[in-house]
C-alpha positions in Angstrom: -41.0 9.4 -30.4 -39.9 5.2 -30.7 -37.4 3.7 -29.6 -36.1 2.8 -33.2 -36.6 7.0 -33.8 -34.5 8.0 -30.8 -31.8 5.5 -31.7 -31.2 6.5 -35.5 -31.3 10.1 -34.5 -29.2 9.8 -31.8 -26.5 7.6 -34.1 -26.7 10.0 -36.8 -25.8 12.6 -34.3 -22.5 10.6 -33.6 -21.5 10.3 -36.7 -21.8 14.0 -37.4 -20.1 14.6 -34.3 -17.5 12.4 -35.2 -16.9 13.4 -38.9 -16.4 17.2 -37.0 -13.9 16.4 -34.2 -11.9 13.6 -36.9 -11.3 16.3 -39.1 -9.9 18.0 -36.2 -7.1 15.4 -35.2 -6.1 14.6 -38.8 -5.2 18.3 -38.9 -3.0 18.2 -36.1 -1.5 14.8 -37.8 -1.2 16.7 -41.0 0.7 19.5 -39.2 2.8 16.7 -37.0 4.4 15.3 -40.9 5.3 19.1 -41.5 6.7 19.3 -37.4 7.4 16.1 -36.5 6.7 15.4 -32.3 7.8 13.1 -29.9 4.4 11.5 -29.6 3.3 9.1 -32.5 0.0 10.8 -33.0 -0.3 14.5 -31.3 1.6 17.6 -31.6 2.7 18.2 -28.2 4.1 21.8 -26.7 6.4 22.2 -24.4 4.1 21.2 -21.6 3.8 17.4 -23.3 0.3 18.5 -23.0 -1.8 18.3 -26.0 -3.4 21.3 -27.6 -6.7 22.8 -26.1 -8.7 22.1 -28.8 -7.0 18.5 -29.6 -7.8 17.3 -26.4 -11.4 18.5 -26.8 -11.8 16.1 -29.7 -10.2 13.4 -28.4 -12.1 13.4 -25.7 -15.6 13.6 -27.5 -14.1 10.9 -29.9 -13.5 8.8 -27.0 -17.0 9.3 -25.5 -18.9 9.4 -29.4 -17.1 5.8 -29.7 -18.4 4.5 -26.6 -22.1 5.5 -26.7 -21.8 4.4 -30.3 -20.9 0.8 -28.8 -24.4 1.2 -26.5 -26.2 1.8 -29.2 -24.9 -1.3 -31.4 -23.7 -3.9 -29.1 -25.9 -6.7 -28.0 -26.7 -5.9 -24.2 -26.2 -9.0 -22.8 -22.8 -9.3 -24.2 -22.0 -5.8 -23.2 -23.0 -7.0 -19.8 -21.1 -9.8 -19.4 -18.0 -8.1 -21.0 -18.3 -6.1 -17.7 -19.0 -9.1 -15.9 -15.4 -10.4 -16.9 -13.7 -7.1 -17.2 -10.9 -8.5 -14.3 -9.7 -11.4 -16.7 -8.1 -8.4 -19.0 -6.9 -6.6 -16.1 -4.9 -9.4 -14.7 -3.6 -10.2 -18.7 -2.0 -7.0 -18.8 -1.0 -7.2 -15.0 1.0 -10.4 -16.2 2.6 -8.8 -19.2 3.5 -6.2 -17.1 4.9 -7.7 -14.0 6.7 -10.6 -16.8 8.3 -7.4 -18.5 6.8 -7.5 -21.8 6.6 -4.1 -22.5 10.5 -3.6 -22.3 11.2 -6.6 -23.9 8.8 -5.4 -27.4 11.2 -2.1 -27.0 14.0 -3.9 -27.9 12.8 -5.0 -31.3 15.0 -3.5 -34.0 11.4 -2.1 -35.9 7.7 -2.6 -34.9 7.0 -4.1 -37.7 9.2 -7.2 -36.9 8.5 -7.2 -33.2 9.7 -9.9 -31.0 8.5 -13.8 -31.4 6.3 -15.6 -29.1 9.3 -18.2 -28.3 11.4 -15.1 -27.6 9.0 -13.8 -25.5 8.9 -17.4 -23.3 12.2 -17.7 -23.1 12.5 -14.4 -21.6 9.4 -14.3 -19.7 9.5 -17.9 -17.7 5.6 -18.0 -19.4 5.0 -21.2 -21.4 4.5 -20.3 -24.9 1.2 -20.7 -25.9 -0.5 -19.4 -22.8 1.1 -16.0 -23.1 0.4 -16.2 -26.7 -3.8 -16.5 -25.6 -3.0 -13.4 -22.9 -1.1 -11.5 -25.9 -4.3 -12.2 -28.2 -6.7 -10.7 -25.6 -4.5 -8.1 -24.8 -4.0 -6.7 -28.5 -7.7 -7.0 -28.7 -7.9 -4.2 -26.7 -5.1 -1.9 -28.6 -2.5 -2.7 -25.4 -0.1 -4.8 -27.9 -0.4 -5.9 -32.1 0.2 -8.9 -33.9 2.4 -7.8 -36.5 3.1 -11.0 -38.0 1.6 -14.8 -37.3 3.3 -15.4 -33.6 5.0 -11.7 -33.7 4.1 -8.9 -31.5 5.1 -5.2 -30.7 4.0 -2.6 -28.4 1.0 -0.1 -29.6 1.3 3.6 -28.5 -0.6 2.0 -25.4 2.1 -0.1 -23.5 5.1 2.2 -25.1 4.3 4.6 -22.1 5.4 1.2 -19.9 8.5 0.7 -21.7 11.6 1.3 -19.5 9.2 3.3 -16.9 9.4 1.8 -13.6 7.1 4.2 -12.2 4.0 3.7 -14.9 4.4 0.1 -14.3 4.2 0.2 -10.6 1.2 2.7 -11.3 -0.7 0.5 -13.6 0.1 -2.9 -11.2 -1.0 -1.5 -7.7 -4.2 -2.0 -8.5 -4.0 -5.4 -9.2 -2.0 -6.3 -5.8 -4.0 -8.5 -3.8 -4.7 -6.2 -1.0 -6.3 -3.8 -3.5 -8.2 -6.3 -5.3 -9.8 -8.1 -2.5 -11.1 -5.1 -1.0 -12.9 -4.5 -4.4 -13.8 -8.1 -4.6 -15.7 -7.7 -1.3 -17.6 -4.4 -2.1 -20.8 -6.0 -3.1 -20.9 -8.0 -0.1 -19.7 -4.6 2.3 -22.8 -2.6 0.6 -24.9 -5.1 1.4 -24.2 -5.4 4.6 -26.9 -3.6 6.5 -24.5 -2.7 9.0 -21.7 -1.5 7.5 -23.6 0.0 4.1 -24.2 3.2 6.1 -20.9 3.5 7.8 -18.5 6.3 6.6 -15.6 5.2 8.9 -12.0 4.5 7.1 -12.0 0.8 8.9 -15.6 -0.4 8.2 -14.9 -0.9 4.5 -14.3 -3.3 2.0 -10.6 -3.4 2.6 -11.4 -4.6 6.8 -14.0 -7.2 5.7 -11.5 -8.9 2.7 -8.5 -9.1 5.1 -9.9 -9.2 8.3 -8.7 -6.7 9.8 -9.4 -3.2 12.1 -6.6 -1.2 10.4 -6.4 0.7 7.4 -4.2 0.2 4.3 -2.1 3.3 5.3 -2.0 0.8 8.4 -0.4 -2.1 6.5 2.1 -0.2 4.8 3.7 1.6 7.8 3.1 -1.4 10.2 2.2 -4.4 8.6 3.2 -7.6 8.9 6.5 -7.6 6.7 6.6 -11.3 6.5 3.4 -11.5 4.7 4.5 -10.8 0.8 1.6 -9.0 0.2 2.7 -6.3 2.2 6.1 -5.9 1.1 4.7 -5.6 -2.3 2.6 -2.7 -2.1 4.7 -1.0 0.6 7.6 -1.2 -2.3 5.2 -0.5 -5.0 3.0 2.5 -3.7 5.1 5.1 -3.7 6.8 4.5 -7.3 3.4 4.0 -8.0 2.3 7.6 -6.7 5.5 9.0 -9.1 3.6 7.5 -12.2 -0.1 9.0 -11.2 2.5 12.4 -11.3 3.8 11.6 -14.6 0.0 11.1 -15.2 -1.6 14.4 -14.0 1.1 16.8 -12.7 1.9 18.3 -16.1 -1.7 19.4 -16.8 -2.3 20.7 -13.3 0.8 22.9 -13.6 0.0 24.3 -17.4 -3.7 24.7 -16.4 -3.6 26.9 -13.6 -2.5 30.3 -13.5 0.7 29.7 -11.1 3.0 32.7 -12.3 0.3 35.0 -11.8 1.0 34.3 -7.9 3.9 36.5 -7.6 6.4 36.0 -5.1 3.2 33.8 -3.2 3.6 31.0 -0.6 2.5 27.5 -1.6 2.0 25.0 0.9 1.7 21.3 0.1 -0.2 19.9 2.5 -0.1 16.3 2.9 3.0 16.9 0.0 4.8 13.7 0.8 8.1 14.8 -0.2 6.8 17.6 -2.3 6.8 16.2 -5.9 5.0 18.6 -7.7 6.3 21.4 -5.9 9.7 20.6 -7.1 8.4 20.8 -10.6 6.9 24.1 -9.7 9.9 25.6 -7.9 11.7 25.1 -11.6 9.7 27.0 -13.2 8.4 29.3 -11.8 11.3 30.9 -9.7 9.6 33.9 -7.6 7.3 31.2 -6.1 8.1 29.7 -2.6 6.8 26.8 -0.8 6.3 25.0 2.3 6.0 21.1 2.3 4.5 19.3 5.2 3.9 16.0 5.4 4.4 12.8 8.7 8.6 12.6 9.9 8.8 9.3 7.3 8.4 11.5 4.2 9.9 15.0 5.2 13.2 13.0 6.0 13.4 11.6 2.7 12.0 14.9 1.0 15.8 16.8 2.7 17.8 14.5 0.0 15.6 14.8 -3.3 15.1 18.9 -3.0 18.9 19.1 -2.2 19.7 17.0 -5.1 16.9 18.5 -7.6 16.6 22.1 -6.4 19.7 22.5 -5.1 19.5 25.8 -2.2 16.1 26.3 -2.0 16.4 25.0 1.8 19.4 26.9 2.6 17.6 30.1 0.8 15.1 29.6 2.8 12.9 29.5 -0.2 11.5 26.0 0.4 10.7 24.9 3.9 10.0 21.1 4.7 7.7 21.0 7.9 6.4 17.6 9.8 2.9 18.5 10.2 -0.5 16.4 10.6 -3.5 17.9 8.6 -6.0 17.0 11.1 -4.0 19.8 13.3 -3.6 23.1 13.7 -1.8 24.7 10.5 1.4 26.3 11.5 1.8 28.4 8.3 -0.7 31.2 8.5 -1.8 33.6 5.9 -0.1 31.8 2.9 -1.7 32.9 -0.7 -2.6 28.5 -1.6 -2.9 25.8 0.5 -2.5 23.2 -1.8 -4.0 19.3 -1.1 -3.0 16.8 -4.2 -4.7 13.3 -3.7 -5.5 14.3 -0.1 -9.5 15.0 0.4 -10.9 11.8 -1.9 -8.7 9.1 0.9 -11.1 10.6 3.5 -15.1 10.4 4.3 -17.1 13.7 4.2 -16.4 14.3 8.0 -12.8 14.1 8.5 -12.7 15.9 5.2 -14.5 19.0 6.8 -11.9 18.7 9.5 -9.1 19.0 7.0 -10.2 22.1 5.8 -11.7 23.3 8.8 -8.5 23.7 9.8 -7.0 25.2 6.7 -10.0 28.1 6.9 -8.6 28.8 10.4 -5.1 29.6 9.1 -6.4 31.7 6.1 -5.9 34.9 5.4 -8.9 37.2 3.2 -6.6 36.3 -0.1 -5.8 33.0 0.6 -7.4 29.8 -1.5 -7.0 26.5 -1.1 -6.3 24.4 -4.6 -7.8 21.1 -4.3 -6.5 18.7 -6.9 -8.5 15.8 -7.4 -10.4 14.0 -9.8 -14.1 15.5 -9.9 -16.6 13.3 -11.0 -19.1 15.0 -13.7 -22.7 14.2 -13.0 -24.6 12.6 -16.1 -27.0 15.5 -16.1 -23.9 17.9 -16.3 -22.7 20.9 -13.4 -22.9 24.6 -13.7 -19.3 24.1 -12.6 -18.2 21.9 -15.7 -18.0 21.8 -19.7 -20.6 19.6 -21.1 -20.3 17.4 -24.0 -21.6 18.3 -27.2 -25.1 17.0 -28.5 -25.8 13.8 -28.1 -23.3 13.1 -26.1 -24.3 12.9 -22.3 -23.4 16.1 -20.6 -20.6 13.9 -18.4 -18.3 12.4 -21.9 -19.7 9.3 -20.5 -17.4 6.6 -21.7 -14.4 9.2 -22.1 -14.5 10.0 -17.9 -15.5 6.0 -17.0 -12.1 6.2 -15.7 -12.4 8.6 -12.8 -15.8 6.6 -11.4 -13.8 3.5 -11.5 -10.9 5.0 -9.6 -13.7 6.3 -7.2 -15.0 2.5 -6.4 -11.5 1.8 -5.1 -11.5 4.7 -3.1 -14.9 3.5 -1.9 -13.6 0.1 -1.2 -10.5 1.1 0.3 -10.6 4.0 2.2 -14.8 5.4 2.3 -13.5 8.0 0.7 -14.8 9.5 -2.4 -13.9 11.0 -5.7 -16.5 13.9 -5.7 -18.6 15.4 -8.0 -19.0 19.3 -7.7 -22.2 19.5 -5.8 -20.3 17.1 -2.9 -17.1 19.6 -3.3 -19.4 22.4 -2.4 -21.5 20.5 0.6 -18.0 19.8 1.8 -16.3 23.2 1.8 -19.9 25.5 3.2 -19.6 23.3 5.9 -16.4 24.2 6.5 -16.7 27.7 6.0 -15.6 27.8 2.4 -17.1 28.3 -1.0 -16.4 27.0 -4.7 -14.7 29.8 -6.7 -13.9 28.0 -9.3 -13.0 24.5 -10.5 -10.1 24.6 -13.0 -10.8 21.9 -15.5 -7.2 21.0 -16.8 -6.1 18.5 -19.6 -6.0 15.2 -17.4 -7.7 13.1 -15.3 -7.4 15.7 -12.3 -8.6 19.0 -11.9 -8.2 21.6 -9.5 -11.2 23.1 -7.3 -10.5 26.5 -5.3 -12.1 27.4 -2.0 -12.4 30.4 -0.9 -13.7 32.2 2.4 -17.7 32.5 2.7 
């Protein structure tokens, strides 16, 4: 078969495939005039989730759309679009940091939005520069030109509107410690020293800023003079609040967690037991232990007393100081639950980590490991793959989680993993894949079980 035949069959495919899953959405739009939501174009439950079957489409829309653009685009433009990818990044980084977002909220209707001149008086941001960033930046659906000079947020940079946490989440990765370290991963791969090296201080991050210690490192000891420091020790764990606002809601309506009874959940690694508080509100038979270093339990006492209020005294929730490369000091317990936990850490130390979870498991225990999993092109037994043509991964529609894994890779040598790695991981640990729960979001939940 040509070339030419592959790529008209293939695009007619997409079309079809689009046509199908459009249909789809403007049903749900149809049905949101009749019920109107709080979100400008899905009927949302009371999860803030969308429908199954709505986020199906949306997510074959969004990878249909971007082979589509493979198919069409010029290659070497696609290529250097890549190539300057960063400039767009550090537009909206601007906007973001200048307060843009908050200052379009203000406009008394989207169709008016606020003036350029507005915009630099309140931004500090001479005119007609912000006006090029703007331009780029509503290129890529983050803001429109309503009218000649005029702008207002898009459904995109609403979300940033008078949220301090999505801000700090969308700007932490363009802080300079962050974005050196990825600056200096084609150099750190090529090194043919540290290419093979799975330590957490022979990465990227050690080799931009010179330095033996990690980034945990510069946030509990750094040098507090230097402003780089300050600003992601301030921003990192707002910024951890906005992933939540990002991925707890689908990770708590996509597993089963009533069917657990009166079960024990312990956070491990909980910080001060975010999503647990979430659970603890809904779902009222469940209990939980959070354990994290002294910094975070001592602040976790305040927040559960002021959100939960008696779930310490009850006895219900217990806050533990606990390191996860020790001995686990809650035995038995039906989930042993680590959230952004494994993908900081190489394959070794991970092992560890559950090594000693296995140890402290009873023959119904699981742990619940939320992370993002990365779908392999060629698709996992484990997984949902993508309709015909569409590579068996959603290609374009899950770029997002491989990015998130190169910072990982540059930061930490850790890893966002695909199944097949999960499963490596856990056997050697003495654990096995039961199932991987594949929930509305970015981040899914694997459960281990006993071999």
């Amino acid at each position: 078969m040509s070339s030419a035949t592959t790529r008209v069959q293939t695009l007619r495919g997409l079309i079809q495939l689009l046509v199908n899953t459009s249909e789809l959405v403007i049903k749900e739009w149809e049905t949101e005039e009749q019920q109107p939501a709080t979100h400008e174009s899905q009927v949302i439950p009371a999860s803030g989730l969308p429908p199954h079957e709505l986020f199906e489409a949306q997510r074959v829309i969004r990878a249909a759309c971007g082979m589509w653009m493979d198919l069409v685009e010029d290659p070497r433009i696609r290529l250097l679009e890549i190539s300057l990818s960063y400039a767009f990044s550090q537009a909206l980084d601007t906007t973001v940091r200048a307060g843009v977002p908050d200052i379009l909220a203000e406009a008394e209707s989207p169709s008016d939005g606020i003036s350029a001149a507005e915009l630099c008086r309140r931004t500090g941001i001479d005119e007609h520069k912000l006006v090029r960033l703007m331009r780029m930046l509503c290129n890529g659906g983050i803001y429109n030109e309503v009218k000649p000079l005029q702008f207002s947020n898009t459904r995109v940079s609403r979300v940033l509107a008078d949220n301090a946490a999505a801000k700090a989440c969308s700007s932490v990765y363009s802080t300079k410690l962050i974005v050196e370290a990825v600056e200096h991963l084609p150099a750190t791969l090529l090194d043919p020293e540290m290419t093979y090296s799975t330590s957490p201080k022979e990465t990227a991050f050690q080799k931009a800023h010179k330095t033996t210690g990690t980034l945990w490192d510069y946030i509990e000891k750094g040098d507090t003079s230097d402003p780089a420091v300050l600003e992601v020790r301030e921003m990192f764990p707002l910024a951890m609040v906005g992933e939540g606002q990002m991925c707890s809601p689908s990770l708590i309506a996509d597993f089963p967690w009533g069917d657990l009874g009166e079960a024990t959940v312990v956070d491990v690694g909980g910080g001060v037991g975010s999503m647990c508080l979430e659970l603890a509100k809904m779902f009222p038979r469940l209990r939980f232990v959070v354990e994290d270093l002294p910094v975070s339990i001592e602040k976790a006492k305040s927040i559960w007393n002021t959100e939960v209020p008696g779930a310490i005294e009850a006895g219900r929730t217990q806050l533990i100081t606990h390191d996860f490369f020790h001995e686990q000091p809650v035995k038995n317990a039906a989930v042993y639950f680590l959230r952004y936990i494994l993908h900081d850490w190489p394959d070794d130390a991970c092992v560890l980590i559950l090594s000693e979870l296995r140890e402290a498991m009873g023959s119904d225990s699981r742990i619940l490991v939320a992370d993002m999993i990365i779908h392999p092109p060629l698709g996992s037994r484990h997984l949902k793959s993508a309709p015909a043509p569409l590579p068996a991964n959603y290609g374009r529609a899950d770029a997002f989680k491989s990015m998130h894994d190169m910072v990982m890779l540059s930061v930490f040598n850790g890893s966002e993993r695909t199944p097949g790695q999960l499963g490596v991981i856990a056997e050697r640990a003495g654990l096995t894949i039961e199932k991987i729960w594949e929930c509305r979001g970015p981040v899914s939940i694997t459960e281990l079980r006993l071999l």
